[in-house]
C-alpha positions as MATLAB code, in Angstrom:
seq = 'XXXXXXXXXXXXXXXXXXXXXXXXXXXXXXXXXXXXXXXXXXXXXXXXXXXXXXXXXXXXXXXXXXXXXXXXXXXXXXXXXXXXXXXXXXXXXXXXXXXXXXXXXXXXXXXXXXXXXXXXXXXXXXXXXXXXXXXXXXXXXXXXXXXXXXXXXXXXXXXXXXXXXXXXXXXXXXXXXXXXXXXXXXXXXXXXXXXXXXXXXXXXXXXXXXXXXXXXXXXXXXXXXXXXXXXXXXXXXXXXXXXXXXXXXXXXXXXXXXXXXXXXXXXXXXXXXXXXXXXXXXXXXXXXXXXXXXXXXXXXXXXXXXXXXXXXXXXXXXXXXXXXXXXXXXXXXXXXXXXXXXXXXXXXXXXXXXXXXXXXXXXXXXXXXXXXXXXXXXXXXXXXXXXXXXXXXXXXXXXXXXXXXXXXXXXXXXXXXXXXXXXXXXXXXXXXXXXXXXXXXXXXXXXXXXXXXXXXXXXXXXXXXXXXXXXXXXXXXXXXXXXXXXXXXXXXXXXXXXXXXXXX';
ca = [
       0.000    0.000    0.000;
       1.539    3.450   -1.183;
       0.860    6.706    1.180;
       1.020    9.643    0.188;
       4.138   12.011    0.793;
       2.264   14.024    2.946;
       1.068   10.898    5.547;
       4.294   11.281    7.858;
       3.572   14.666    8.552;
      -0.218   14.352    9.137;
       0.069   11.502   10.971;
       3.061   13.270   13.442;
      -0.394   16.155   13.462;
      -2.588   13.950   14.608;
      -0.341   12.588   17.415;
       0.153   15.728   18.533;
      -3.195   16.378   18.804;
      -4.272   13.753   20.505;
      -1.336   14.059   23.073;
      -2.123   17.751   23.616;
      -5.437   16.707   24.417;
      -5.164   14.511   27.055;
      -2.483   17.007   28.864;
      -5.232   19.273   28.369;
      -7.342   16.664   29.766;
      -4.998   15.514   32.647;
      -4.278   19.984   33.539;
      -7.702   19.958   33.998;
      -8.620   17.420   35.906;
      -5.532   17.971   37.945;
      -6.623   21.629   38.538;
     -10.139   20.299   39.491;
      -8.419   18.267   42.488;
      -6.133   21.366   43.049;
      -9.720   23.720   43.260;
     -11.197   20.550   45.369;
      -8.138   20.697   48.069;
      -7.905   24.472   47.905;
     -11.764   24.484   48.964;
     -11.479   21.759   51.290;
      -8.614   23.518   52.962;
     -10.541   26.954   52.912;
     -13.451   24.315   54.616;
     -11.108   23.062   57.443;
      -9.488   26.817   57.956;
     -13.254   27.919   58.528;
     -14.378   25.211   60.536;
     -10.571   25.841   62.533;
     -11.707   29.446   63.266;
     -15.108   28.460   63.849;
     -14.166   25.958   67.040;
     -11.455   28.658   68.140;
     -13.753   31.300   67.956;
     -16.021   29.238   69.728;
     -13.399   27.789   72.269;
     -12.348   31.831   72.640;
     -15.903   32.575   73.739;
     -16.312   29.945   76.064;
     -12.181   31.221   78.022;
     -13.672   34.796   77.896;
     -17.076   33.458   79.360;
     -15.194   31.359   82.026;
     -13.281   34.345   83.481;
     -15.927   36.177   84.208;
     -18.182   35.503   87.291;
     -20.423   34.235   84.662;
     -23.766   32.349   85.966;
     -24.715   28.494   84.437;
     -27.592   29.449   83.020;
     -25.379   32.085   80.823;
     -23.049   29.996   79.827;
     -25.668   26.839   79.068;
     -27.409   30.013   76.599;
     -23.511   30.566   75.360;
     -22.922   27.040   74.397;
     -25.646   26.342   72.593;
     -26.162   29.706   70.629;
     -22.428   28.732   69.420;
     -23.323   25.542   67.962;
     -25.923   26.889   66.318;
     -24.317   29.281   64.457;
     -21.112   27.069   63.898;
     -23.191   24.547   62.300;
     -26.087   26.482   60.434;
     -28.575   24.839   62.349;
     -32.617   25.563   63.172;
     -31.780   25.292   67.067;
     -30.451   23.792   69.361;
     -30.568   22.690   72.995;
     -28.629   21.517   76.157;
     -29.538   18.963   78.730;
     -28.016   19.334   82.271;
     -27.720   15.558   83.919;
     -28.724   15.892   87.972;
     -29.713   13.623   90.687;
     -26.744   11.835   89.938;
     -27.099   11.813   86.570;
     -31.110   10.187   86.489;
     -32.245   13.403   85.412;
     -31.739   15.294   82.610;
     -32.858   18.816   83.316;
     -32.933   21.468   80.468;
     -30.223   24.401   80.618;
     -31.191   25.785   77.404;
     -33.154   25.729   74.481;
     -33.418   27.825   71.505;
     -36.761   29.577   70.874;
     -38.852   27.266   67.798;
     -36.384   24.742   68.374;
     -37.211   21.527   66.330;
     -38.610   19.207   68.883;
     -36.506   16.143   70.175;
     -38.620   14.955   73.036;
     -41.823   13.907   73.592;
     -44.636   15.909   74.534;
     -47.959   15.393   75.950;
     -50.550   15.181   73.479;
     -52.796   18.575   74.692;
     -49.788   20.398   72.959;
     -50.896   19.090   69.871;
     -52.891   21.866   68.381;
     -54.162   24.828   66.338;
     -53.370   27.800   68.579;
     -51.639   30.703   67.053;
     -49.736   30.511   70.658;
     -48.920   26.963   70.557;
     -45.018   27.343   69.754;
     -44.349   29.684   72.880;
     -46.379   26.757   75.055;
     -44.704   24.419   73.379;
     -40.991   26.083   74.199;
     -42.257   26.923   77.474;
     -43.400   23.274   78.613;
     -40.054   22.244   76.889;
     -37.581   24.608   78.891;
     -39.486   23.001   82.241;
     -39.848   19.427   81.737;
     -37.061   17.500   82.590;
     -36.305   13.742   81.230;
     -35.469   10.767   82.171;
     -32.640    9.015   81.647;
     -32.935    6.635   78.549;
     -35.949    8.671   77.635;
     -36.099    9.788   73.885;
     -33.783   10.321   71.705;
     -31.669   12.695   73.802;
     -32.532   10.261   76.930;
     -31.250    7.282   74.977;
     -27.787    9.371   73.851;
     -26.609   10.572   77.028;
     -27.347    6.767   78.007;
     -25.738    5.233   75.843;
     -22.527    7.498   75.562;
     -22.541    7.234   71.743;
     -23.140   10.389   69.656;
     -25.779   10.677   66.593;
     -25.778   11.635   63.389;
     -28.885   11.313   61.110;
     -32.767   12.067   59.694;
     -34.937   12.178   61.924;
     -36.525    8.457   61.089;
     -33.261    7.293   62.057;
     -33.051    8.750   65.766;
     -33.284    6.281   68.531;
     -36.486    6.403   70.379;
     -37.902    8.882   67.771;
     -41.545    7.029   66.962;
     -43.568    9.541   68.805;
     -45.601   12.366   67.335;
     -44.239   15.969   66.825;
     -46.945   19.419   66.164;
     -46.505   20.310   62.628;
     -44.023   23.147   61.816;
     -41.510   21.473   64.854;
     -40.450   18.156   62.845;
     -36.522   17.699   62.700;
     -35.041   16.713   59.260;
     -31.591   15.819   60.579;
     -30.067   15.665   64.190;
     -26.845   15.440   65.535;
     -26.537   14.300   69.249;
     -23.883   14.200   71.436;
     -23.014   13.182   74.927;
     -21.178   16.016   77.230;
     -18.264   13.723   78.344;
     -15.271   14.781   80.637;
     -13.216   12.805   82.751;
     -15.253    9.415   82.729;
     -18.423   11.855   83.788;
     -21.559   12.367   82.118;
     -22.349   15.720   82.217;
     -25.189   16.316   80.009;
     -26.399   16.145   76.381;
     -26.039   18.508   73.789;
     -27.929   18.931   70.214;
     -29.190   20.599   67.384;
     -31.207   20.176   64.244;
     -32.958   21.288   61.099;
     -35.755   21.881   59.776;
     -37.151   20.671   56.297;
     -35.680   22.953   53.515;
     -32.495   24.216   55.773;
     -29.411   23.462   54.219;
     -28.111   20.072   55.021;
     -25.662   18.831   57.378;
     -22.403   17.285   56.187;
     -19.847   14.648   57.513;
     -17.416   17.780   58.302;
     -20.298   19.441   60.568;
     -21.159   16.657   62.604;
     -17.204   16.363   63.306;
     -17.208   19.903   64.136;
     -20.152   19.160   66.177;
     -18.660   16.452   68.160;
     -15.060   18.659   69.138;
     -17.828   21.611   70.352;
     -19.264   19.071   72.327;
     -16.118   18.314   73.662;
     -15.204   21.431   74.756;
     -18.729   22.388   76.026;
     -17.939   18.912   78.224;
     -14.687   20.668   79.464;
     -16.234   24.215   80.248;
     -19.190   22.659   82.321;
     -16.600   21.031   84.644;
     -14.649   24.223   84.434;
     -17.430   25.682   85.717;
     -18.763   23.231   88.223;
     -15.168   22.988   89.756;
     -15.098   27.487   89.854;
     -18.506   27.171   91.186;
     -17.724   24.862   93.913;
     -14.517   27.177   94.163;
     -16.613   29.989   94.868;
     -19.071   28.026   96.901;
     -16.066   27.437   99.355;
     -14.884   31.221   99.364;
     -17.977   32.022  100.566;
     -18.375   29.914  103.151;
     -14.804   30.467  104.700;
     -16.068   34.088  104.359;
     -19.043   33.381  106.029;
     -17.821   31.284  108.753;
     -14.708   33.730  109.046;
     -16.857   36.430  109.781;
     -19.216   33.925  112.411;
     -16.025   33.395  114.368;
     -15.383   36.912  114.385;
     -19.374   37.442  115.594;
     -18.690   34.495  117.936;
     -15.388   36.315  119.442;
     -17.687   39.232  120.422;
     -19.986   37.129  122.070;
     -17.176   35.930  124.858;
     -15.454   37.924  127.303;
     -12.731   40.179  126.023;
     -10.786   39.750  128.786;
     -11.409   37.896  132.539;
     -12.815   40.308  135.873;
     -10.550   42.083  137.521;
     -12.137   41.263  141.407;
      -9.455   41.988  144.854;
      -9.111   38.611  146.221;
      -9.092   36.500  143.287;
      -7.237   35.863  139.934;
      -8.848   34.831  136.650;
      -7.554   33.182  133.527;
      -9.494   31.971  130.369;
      -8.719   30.025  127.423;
     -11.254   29.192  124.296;
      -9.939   27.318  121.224;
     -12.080   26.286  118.390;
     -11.027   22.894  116.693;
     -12.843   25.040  113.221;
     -13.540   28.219  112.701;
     -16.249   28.769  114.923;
     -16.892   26.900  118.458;
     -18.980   25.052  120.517;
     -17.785   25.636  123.641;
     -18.769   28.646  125.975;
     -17.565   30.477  128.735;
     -18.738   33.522  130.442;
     -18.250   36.072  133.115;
     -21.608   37.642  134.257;
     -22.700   40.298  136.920;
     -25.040   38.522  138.663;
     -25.464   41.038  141.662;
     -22.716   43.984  143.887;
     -20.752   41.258  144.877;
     -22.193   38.306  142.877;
     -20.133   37.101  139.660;
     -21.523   34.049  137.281;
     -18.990   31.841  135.867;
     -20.343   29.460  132.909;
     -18.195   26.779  130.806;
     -20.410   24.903  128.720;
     -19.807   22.175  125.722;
     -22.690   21.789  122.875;
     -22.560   18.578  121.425;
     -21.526   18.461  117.881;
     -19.420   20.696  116.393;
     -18.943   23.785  113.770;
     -21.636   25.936  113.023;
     -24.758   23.805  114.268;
     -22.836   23.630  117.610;
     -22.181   27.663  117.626;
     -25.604   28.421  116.649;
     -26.812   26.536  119.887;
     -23.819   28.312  121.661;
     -24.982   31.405  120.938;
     -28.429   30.877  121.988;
     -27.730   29.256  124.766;
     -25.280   32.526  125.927;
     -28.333   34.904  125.657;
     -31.141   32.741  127.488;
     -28.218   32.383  130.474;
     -27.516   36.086  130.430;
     -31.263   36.742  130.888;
     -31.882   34.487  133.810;
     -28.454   34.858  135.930;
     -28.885   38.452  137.121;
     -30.236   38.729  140.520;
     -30.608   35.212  141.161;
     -27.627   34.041  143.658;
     -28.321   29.934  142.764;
     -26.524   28.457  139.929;
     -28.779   25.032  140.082;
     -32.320   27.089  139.974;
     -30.903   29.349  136.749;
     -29.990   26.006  135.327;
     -33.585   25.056  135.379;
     -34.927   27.917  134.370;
     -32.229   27.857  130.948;
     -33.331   24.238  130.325;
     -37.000   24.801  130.370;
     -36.363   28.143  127.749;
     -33.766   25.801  125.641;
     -35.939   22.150  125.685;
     -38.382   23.272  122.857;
     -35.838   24.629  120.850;
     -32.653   21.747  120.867;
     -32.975   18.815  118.283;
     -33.287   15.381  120.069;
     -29.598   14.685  118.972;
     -28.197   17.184  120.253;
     -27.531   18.748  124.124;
     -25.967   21.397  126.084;
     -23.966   20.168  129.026;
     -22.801   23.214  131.377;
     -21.062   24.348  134.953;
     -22.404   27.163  136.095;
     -21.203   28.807  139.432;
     -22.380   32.084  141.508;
     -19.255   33.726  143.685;
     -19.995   35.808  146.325;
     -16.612   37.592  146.466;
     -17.956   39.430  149.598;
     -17.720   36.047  151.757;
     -15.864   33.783  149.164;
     -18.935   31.583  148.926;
     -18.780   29.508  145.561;
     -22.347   28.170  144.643;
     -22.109   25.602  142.224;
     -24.347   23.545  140.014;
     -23.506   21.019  137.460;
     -25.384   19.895  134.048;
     -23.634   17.033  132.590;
     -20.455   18.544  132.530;
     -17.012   17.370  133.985;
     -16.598   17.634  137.521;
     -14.231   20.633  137.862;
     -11.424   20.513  139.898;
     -10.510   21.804  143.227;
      -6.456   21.878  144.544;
      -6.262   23.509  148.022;
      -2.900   24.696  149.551;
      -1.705   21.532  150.445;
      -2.264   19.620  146.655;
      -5.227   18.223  148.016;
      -6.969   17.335  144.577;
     -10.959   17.126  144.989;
     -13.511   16.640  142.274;
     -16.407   18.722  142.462;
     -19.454   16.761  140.869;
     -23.121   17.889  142.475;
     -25.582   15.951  140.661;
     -27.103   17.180  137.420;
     -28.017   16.303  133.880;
     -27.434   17.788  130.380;
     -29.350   20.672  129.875;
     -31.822   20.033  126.089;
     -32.446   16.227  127.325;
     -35.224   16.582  129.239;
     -38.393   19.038  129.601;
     -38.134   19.482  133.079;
     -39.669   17.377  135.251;
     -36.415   15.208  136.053;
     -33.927   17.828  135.451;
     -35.516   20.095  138.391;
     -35.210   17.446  140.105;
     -31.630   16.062  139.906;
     -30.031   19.669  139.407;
     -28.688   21.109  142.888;
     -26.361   23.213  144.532;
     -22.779   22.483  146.067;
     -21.208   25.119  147.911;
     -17.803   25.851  148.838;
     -15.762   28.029  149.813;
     -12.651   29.285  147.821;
      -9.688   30.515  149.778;
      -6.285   31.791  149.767;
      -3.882   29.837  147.678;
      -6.279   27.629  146.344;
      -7.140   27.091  142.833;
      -9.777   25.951  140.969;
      -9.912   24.389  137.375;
     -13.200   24.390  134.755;
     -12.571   22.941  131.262;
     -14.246   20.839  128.679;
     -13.589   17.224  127.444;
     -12.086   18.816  124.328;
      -8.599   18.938  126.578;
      -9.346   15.228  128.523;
     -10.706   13.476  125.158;
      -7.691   15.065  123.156;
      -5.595   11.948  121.176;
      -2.425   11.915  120.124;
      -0.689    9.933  117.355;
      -0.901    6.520  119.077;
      -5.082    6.999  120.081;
      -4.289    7.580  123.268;
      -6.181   10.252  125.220;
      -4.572   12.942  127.086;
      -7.203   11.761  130.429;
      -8.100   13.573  133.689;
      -5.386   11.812  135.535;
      -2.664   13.825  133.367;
      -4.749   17.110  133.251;
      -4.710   16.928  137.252;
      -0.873   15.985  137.398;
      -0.441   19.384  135.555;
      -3.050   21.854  137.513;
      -1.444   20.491  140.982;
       2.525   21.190  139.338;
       1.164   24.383  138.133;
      -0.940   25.473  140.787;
       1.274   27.896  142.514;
       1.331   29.900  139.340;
      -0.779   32.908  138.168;
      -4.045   31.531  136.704;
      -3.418   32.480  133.128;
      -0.194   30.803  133.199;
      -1.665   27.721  134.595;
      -4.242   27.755  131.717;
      -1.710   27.921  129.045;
       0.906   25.571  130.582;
      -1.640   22.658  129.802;
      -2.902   24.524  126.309;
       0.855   23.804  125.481;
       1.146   20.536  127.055;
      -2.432   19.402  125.571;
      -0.532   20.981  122.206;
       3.308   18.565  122.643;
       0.891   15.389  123.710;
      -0.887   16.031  120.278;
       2.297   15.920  118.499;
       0.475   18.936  116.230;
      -2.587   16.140  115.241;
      -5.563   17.829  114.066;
      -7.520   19.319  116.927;
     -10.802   17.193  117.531;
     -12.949   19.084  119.589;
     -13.426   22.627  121.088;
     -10.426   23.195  124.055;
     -12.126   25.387  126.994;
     -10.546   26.372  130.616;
     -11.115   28.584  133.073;
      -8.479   28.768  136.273;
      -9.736   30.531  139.503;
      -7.065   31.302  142.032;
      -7.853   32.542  145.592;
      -5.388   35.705  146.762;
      -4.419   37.386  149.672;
      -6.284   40.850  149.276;
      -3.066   42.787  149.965;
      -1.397   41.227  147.696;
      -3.763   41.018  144.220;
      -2.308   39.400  140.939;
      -1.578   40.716  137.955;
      -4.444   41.023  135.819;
      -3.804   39.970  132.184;
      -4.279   42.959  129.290;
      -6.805   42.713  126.932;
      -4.092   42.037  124.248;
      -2.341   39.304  126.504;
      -5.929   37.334  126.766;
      -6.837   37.407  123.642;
      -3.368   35.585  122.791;
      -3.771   33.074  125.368;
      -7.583   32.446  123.400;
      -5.309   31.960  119.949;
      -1.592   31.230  120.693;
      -1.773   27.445  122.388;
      -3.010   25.591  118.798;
];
């Protein structure tokens, strides 16, 4: 077969041709893929500065003293907008985590929960009924679809036909066409739900929004324990603050400093194991020459126990003045205090009248310790006149039991009150500190002015301790009898207050 002269150089054409075409062809399809990565990259830098914007929001929300309720509304208006959806809502779990209680939901929010069927009407009003009975119904656990999610732990993607536990009926104008669902997860603990949706004709959601969706949830997950853990924070400043300024209050209500009476030295000591005490002690004016002189242990301690304290100080004050017996204004507290003390709790007290005129020392005992009497010699006696608790009982049998031992108090002879929070102290080993030991020290110490003697054992009770936390309330009062001519040293208002604070 003959070509033609001209074939070689048509044919070379036509290769040329053809392999132009199919670079053509392979430029453009490369610079499709190029376009298709340049717009998925533009996709991932927007959805980027979408979650930082929204993880921004959420760090400037979190430093301010921001209220739940504010940042539930913050979290979920975010999602919303990240993801073009119809609405969205959040689902708070409570009652350890049974209840599912709504923080907030967008206003026309596609619904994702059942509701009763009266909602299911005509009325113009329905949708703000609707959003109303939906912002105050709480769910279950495992009920619905956003029961069934938190549940579960697994998040959803999908139309609504596909939701778990969707087969129940939805008002017209409310239906979901897709959902996504997600668990608020942090640290092993369900926190809550979190969701959004659209509606019919709203543009779709894609694989990159519902990841988008599930790293929001994560972070919302993050900020409500961020904000549980500052509220709790708070919580705790406040009541420190609260109980700092009850011990302050509580300060007031004891004696600045002990009576300064020719004859006789005083010294005091009250230390709280907390911030606030419930032990008592008192100096009162009971007559000319009459003094009261009240240590008294609620049971229980920290605020309950100072709360009971307190009242207890002001129905004593009202009854001691005037009346020169310690057992009758014992009676006459209890049957003010009965109606008013819980069954579990009680009020035991020493209460004494002085007659510094004659050195008489009426005293009357309501379930406390026996205080303790050293005369000049060392002669230890225990003091312990019948009595019971005060709180306990209405009347009848306190009355009744509650009487009056008098003594006298004389020259070089001291008396010691105190509390079981000094007896009942333990150190490393469980073992208590005891009477025994607390006697052994008031007899070494007696010689010495009373509010030495007082904080000898506060530092003793302190070096048996071996600095173990402090139990129980630590109360003493020391009572020394003095030549007239010669009358102690009173301690300063500054020295007493730092024999109240200085021992623990």
């Amino acid at each position: 077969m003959n070509f033609p002269d001209s074939f070689p150089a048509l044919f070379f054409a036509a290769v040329l041709v053809a392999s132009l075409t199919v670079c053509l062809a392979i430029i453009f399809r490369q610079q499709q893929r190029i376009s298709a990565l340049l717009q998925d990259r533009s996709d991932l830098l927007r959805e980027e500065k979408r979650l930082l914007d929204f993880s921004h929001e959420l760090g400037e929300v979190l430093k301010d003293d921001i209220r739940a309720t504010d940042l539930h509304r913050q979290i979920v208006e975010g999602v919303v907008r990240i993801s073009d959806a119809s609405g969205g809502m959040l689902y708070i779990a409570e009652k350890g985590g049974k209840i599912l209680k709504p923080g907030f939901v967008t206003p026309r929010s596609p619904i994702l929960s059942p509701l009763p069927p009266a909602f299911f009407g005509s009325d113009p009003g329905a949708d703000f009924v609707i959003d109303r009975e939906i912002r105050l119904r709480p769910l279950n656990a495992g009920e619905g679809p956003l029961g069934i999610v938190y549940q579960s732990g697994q998040p959803f993607f999908g139309r609504r036909e596909e939701m778990p536990g969707g087969e129940f009926p939805i008002p017209p104008g409310r239906e979901p066409e897709q959902v996504m669902i997600a668990p608020l997860i942090y640290a092993g603990n369900r926190l809550g739900v979190l969701a959004v949706a659209t509606i019919p004709g709203a543009t779709p959601f894609v694989a990159g929004d519902f990841a988008v969706f599930k790293s929001i949830s994560e972070q919302a997950a993050f900020a409500l324990h961020a904000m549980g853990m500052f509220g709790e924070a708070q919580e705790k400043r406040r009541m420190e603050n609260d109980l700092d300024l009850a011990r302050d209050i509580q300060r007031i209500l004891l004696p600045e400093h002990p009576p300064t009476i020719p004859g006789y030295d005083f010294g005091s000591i009250n230390i709280p194991a907390r911030q606030v005490s419930g032990d008592y002690l008192d100096f009162i004016t009971v007559g000319n020459h009459l003094l009261g002189i009240a240590v008294a242990d609620v049971s229980g301690k920290g605020f309950p126990a100072a709360l009971i304290m307190a009242m207890c100080r002001s129905v004593l004050r009202s009854y001691a003045p005037g009346n020169p017996s310690a057992a009758d204004v014992l009676r006459r507290v209890n049957r003010q205090l009965y109606p008013d003390i819980r069954e579990d709790m009680f009020i035991s007290m020493l209460y004494m009248v002085l007659d510094h005129r004659t050195r008489e020392l009426t005293i009357a005992r309501a379930g406390h310790d026996a205080p303790v009497l050293c005369d000049a010699s060392g002669k230890v006696t225990r003091l312990d006149p019948s009595g019971m608790a005060l709180g306990i009982d209405r009347g009848d049998v306190f009355d009744r039991v509650t009487v009056n031992l008098q003594i006298r108090l004389c020259d070089d002879e001291a008396l010691l009150l105190f509390t079981d929070g000094i007896t009942e102290a333990l150190n490393r080993d469980g073992e208590e500190f005891g009477v025994n030991r607390l006697i052994e020290l008031f007899t070494q110490n007696r010689a010495k002015p009373a509010e030495q003697i007082v904080e000898t054992i506060g530092s003793e009770v302190k070096r048996f301790c071996s600095n173990t936390q402090q139990h129980d309330d630590i109360t003493m009062i020391a009572i020394k009898g003095v030549h007239r001519e010669n009358p102690p040293l009173q301690p300063s208002k500054t020295t007493f207050s730092r024999l109240r604070q200085a021992v623990f």
